[in-house]
C-alpha positions in Angstrom: 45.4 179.2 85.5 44.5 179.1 82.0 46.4 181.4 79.5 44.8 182.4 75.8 46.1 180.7 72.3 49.4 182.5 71.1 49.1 183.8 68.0 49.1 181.5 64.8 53.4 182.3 64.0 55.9 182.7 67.0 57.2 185.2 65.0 55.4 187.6 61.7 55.8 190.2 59.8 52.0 191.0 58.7 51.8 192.5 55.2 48.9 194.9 54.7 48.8 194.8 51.0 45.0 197.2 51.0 47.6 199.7 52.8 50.7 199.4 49.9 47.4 199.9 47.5 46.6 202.7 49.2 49.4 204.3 49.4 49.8 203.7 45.7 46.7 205.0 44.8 47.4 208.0 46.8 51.5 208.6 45.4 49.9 208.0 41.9 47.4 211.2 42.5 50.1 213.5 44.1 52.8 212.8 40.9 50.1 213.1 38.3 50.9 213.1 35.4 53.6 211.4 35.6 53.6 207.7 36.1 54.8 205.8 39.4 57.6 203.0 39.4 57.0 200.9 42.5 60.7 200.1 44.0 60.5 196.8 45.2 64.2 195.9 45.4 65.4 194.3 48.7 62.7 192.1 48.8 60.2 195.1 48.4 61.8 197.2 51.6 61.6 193.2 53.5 58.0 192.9 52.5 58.3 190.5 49.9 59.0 191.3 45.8 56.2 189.7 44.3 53.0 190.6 46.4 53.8 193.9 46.8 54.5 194.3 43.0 51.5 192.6 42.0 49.7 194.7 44.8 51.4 197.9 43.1 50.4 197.1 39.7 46.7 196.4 40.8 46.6 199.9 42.6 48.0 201.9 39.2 52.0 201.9 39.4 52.9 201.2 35.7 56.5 200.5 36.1 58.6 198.1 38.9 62.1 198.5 39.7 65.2 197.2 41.3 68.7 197.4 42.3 69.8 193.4 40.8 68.9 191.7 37.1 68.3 188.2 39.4 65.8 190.3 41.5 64.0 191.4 38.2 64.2 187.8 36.6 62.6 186.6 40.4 59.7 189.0 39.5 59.5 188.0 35.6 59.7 184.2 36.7 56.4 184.9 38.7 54.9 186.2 36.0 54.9 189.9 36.5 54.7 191.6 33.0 55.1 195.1 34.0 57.8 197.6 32.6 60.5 196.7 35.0 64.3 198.4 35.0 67.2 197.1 36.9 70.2 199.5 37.5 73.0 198.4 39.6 75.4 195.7 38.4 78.7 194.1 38.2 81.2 192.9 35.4 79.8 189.7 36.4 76.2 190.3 36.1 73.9 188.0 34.0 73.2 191.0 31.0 72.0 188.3 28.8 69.7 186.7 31.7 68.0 190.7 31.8 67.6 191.1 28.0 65.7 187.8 27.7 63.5 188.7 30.8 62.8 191.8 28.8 64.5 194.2 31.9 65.5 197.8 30.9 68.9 197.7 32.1 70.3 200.8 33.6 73.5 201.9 32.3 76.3 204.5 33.9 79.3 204.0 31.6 81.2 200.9 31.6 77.9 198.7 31.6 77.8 199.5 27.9 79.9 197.2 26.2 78.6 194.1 28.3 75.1 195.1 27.8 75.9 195.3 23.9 78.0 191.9 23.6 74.8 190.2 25.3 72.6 191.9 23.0 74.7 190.7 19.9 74.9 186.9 21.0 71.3 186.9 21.8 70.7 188.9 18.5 67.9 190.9 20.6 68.2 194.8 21.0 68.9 195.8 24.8 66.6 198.2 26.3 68.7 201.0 27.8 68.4 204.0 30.1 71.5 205.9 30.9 71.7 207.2 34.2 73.9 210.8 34.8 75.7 211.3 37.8 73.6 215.0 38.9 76.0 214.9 42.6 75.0 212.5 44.5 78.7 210.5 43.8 77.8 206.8 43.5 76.7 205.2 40.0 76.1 207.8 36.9 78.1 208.5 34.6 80.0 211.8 35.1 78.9 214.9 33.6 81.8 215.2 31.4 82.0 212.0 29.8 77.9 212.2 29.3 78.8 213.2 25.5 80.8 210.3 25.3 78.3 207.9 26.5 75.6 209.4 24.4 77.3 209.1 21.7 78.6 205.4 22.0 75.1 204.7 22.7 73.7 206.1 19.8 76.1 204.5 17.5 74.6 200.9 19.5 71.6 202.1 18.5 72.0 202.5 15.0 73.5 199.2 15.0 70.1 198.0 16.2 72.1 196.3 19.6 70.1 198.7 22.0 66.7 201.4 22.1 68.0 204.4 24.8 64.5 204.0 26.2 65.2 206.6 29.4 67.7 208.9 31.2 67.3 209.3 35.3 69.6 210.3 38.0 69.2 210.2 41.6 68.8 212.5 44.3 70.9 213.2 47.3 69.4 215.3 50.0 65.4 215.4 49.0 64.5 214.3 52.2 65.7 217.5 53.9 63.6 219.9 51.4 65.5 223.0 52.8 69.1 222.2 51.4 69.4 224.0 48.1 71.7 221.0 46.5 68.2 219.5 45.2 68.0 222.7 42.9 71.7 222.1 42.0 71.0 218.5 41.2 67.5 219.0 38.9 69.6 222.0 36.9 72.0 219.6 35.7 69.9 216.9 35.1 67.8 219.4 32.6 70.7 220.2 31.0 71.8 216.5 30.7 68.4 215.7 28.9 69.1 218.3 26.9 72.2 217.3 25.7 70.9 214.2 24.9 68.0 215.2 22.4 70.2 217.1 20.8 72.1 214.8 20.7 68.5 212.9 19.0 67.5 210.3 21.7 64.2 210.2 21.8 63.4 208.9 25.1 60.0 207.6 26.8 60.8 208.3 30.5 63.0 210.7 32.6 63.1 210.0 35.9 64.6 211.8 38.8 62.3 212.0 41.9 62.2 209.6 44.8 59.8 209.0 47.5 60.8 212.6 49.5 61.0 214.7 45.8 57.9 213.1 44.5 56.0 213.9 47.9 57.2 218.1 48.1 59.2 218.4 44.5 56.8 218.8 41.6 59.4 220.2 39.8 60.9 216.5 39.3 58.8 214.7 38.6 59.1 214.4 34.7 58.1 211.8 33.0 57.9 209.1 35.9 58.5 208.8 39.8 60.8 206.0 41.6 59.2 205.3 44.7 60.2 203.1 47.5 59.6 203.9 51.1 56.0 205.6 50.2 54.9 202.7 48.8 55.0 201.1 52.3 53.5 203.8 53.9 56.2 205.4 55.4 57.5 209.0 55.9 60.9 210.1 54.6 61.0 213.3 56.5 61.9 213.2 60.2 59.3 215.8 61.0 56.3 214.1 59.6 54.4 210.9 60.1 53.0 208.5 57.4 49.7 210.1 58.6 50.8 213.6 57.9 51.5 212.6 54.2 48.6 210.4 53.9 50.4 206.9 54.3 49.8 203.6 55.5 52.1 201.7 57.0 51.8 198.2 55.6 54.2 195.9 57.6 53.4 194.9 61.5 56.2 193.1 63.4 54.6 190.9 65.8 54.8 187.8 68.3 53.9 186.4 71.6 55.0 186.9 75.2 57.3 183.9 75.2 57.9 184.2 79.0 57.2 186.0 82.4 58.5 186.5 85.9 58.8 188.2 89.4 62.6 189.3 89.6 63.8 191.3 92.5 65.1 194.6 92.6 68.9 194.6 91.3 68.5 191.9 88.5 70.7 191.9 85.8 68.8 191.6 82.7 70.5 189.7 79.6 74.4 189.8 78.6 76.7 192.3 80.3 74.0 193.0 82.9 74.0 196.6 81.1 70.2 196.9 83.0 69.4 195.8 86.6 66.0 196.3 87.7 65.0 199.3 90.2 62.7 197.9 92.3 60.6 194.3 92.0 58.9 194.1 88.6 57.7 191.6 85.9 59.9 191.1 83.0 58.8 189.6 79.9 60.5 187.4 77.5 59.8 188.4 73.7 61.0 185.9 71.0 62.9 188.0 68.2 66.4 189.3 68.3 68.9 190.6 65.8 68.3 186.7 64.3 65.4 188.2 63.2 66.7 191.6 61.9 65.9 193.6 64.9 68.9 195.8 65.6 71.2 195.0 68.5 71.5 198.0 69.7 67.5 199.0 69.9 67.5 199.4 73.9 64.9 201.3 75.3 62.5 200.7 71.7 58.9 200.0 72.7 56.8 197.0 72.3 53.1 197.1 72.7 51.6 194.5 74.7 47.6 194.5 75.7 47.6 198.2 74.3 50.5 199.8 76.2 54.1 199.8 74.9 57.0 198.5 77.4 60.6 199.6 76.9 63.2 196.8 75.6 65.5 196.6 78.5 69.0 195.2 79.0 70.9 194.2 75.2 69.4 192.1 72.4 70.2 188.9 71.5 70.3 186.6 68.6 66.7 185.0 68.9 65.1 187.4 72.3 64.7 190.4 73.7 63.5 191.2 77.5 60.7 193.9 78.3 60.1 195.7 81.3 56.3 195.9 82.3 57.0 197.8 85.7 54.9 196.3 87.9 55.3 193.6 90.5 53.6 190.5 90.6 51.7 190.4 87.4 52.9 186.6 86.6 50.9 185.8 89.3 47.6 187.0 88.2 45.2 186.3 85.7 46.2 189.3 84.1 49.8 187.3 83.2 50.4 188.2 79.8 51.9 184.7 78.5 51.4 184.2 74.8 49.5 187.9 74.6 50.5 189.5 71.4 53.5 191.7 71.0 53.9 194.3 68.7 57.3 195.7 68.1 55.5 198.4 64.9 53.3 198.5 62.9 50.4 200.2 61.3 47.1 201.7 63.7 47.7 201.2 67.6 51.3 200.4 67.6 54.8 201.9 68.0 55.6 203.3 64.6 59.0 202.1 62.7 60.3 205.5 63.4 60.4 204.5 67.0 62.6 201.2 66.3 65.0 203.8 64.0 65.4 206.2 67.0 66.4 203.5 69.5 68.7 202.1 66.6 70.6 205.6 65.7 69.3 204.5 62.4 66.1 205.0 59.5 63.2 203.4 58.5 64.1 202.3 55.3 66.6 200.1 57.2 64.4 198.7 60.5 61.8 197.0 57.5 64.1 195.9 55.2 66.7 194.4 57.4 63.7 191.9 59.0 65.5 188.7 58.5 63.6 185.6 56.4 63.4 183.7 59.9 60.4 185.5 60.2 57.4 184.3 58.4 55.5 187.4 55.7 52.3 187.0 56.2 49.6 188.6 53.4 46.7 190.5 54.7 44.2 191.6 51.8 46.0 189.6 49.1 42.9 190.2 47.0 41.9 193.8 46.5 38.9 194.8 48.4 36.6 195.9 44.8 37.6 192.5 42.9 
């Protein structure tokens, strides 16, 4: 019996960059007139930093941004020119390394003085944008030592150690557009902009909205939009899909059937034998595991094989996972699906991530980004379709 060519990786995560393009193209219409900042930290969502940006850029974003200063040096060292802020950092974080990558560093409070004292030994102004805590709890300096802040920072700025180039905030609860805390959270970010040009900054960009406020909050959209999850096509809201909001996903998880056989009916399948088998069936071996960032606990998630999904069955290990395809005998036909693709999600014709979430007790933001750098990125479209 002769059984068709696997596919060209055991294991890939296909990249649809036409799809992060589109999805781009499309974000960049809905927030007009303000300009898009294409999040790539994490690895762009586990999609890789450096295509994707480029991808962005090509498809109209105007700014980039992470979380890290070595994830913004990673996309300067590559060549990416692009306005590019990074906003989460340590006392130990290479300040200097930012300002000679040209990085607008983000800045909540304490981050001030280092960012200064690299700015003096390099004898290069910083760029700056100071980021107010509107509720959300984490990073932002609190409302009532924004005067403070402002003030400090203008004093830098007359020293010719920094240019405040931008205040932002982030939001807590924009993907559930109901909750009236959004409301709460744009008031006080109006009035912390306020403060601050009367304070006389004079700022190019505010920036509040992420990927749920820029998609059903006009009203915060400002100067510029951070968006993440859009970017790679998918939906923030738990009641719509990527194709309700007019999004592509761009990353497909795939492999091949690594292995299948007849069991009998009672077969313990994979550690604790937490699934036996219900009557005779085919099981099939699939070659990823939570080695490979798929999440442990993802029993019952599908995984499309010759155009019907299977259910995960029995716990996932390290480098496999078992499916169940839930009829007897198939090994021993030539329909035996041995090295047949297998899609865990993806974009048209297969499970969607919110599938993998569900079976996870988790989110999409988490299932892409946590796909491990076992498995191979591979770059469909690299080159847009009108160059």
């Amino acid at each position: 019996m002769s059984f068709p060519s696997p596919a060209p990786a055991d294991r890939r995560a296909e990249i649809d960059l036409d799809a992060v393009r589109s999805n781009v193209r499309h974000i960049a219409q809905i927030a007009s007139p303000a300009r898009v900042m294409a999040v790539v930290k994490a690895d762009a969502y586990g999609h890789g930093s450096v295509p994707v940006a480029r991808a962005a850029i090509e498809a109209g974003a105007t700014w980039l941004g992470v979380a890290h200063i070595a994830e913004a040096v990673t996309l300067r060292e590559a060549g990416i020119e692009a306005p590019l802020l990074a906003w989460l950092h340590t006392p130990g974080s290479d300040f200097a390394a930012g300002i000679e990558h040209s990085v607008d560093l983000g800045v909540s409070g304490w981050e001030l003085e280092h960012v200064v004292a690299a700015a003096r030994s390099l004898e290069r102004p910083a760029r700056v944008h100071l980021k107010i805590d509107t509720g959300l709890g984490r990073n932002g300096c609190p409302p009532e030592q924004w005067d403070a802040l402002l003030g400090k920072a203008l004093e830098y700025q007359e020293e010719g150690l920094l240019r405040v180039v931008g205040i932002f905030s982030h939001l807590a609860v924009a993907d559930e557009p109901e909750r009236p805390e959004t409301d709460d959270q744009l008031q006080r970010f109006r009035e912390a902009v306020a403060v601050a040009e009367d304070c006389g900054v004079d700022v190019e960009v505010r920036h509040l909205a992420n990927t749920p406020a820029t998609l059903s909050r006009p009203d915060c959209h400002f100067d510029l939009v951070r968006v993440g999850l859009g970017i790679y096509g998918l939906s923030p809201f738990p009641d719509q899909t990527p194709e309700d909001l007019g999004l592509r996903p761009a990353m497909t998880l795939a492999t091949s059937v690594a292995g299948c056989k007849e069991v009998p009916a009672g077969q313990g399948v994979s550690y604790g034998f937490t699934y036996r088998t219900a009557e005779r069936t085919t099981l099939g071996l699939i070659p990823v595991g939570y080695g490979d960032g798929v999440p442990r606990i993802a029993t019952g998630a599908p995984v499309m094989v010759d155009g019907r999904a299977y259910p995960v069955v029995g716990r996932i290990a390290m480098d496999q996972l078992v499916i169940d395809f839930g009829t007897a005998g198939l090994a021993d036909t030539d329909r035996n699906p041995l090295g047949h693709r297998a899609v865990l999600f993806g974009g048209t014709d297969a499970p969607p991530v919110q599938a993998w979430a569900a079976a996870s007790h988790s989110i999409n933001y988490e299932v892409v980004t946590r796909i491990s750098s076992r498995v191979p990125r591979i770059y469909l479209n690299e080159t847009a379709a009108d160059e």
